[in-house]
C-alpha positions as YAML, in Angstrom:
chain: A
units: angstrom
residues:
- id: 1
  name: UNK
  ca: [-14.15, 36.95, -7.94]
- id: 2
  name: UNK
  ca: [-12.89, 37.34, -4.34]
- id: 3
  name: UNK
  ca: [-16.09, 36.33, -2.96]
- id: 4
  name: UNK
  ca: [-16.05, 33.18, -5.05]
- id: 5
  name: UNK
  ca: [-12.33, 32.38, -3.49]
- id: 6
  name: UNK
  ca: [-13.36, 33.01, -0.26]
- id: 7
  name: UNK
  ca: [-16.07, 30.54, -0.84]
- id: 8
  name: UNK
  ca: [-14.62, 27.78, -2.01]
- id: 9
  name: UNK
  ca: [-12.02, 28.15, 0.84]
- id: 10
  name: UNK
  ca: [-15.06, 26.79, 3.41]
- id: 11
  name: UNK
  ca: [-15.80, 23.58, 0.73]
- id: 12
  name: UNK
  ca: [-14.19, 20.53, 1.99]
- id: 13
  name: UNK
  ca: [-11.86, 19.14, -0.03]
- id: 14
  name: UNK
  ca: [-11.76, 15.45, -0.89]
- id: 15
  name: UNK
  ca: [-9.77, 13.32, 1.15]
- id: 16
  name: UNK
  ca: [-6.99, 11.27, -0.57]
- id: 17
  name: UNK
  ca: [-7.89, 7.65, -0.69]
- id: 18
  name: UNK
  ca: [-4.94, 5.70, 0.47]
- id: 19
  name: UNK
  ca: [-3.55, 3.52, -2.60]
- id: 20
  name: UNK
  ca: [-3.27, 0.02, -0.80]
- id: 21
  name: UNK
  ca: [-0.35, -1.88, -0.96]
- id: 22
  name: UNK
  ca: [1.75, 0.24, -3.48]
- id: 23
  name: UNK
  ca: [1.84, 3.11, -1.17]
- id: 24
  name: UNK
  ca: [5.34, 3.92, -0.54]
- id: 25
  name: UNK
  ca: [6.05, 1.98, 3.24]
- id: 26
  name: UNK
  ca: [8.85, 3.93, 5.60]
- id: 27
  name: UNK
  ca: [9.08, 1.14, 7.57]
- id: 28
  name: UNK
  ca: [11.73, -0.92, 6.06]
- id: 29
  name: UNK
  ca: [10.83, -4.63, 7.10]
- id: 30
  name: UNK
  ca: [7.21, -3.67, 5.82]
- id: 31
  name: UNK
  ca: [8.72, -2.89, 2.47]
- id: 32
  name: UNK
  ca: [10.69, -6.02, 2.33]
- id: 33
  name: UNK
  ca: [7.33, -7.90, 3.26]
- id: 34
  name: UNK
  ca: [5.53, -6.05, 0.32]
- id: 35
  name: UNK
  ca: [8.31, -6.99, -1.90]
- id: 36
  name: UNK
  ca: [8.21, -10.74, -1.03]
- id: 37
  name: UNK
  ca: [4.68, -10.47, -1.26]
- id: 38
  name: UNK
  ca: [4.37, -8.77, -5.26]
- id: 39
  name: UNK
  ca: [7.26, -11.58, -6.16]
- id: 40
  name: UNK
  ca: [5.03, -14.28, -4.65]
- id: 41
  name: UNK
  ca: [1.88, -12.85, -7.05]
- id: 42
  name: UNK
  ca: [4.34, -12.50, -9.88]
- id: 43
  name: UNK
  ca: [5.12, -16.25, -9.51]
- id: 44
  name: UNK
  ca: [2.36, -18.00, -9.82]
- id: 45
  name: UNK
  ca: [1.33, -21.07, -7.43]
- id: 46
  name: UNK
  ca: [4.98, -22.17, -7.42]
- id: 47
  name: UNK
  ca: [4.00, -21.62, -3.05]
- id: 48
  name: UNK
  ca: [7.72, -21.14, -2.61]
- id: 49
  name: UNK
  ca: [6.96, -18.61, -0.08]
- id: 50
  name: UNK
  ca: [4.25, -19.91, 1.63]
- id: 51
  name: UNK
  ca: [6.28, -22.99, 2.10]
- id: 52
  name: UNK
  ca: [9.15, -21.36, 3.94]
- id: 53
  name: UNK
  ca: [6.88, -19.47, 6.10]
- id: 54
  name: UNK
  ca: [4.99, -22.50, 7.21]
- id: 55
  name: UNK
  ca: [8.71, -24.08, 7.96]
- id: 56
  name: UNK
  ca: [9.80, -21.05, 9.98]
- id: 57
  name: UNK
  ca: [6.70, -20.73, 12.00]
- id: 58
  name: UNK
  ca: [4.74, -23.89, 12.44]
...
């Protein structure tokens, strides 16, 4: 049973697939972004967002 251990020690494991945008951020103005984001899906085509970033930068 040891030599099975020491085997399986040498197989790589899998590497964890990041989970997109509902990974937790620790950056908090990315967060904040993400938020804004998920509440513009949520909405619908309402644009609200959309529209106050085209006023802000144009």
């Amino acid at each position: 049973m040891k030599f099975v251990n020491y085997f399986l020690r040498w197989i790589p494991k899998e590497i964890p697939k990041p989970v997109g945008r509902w990974r937790i951020e620790e950056c908090h103005k990315q967060m904040n972004q993400k938020i804004d984001l998920s509440n513009e899906d949520h909405c619908g085509p309402c644009g609200q967002y959309a529209l106050e970033k085209h006023l802000k930068n144009p």
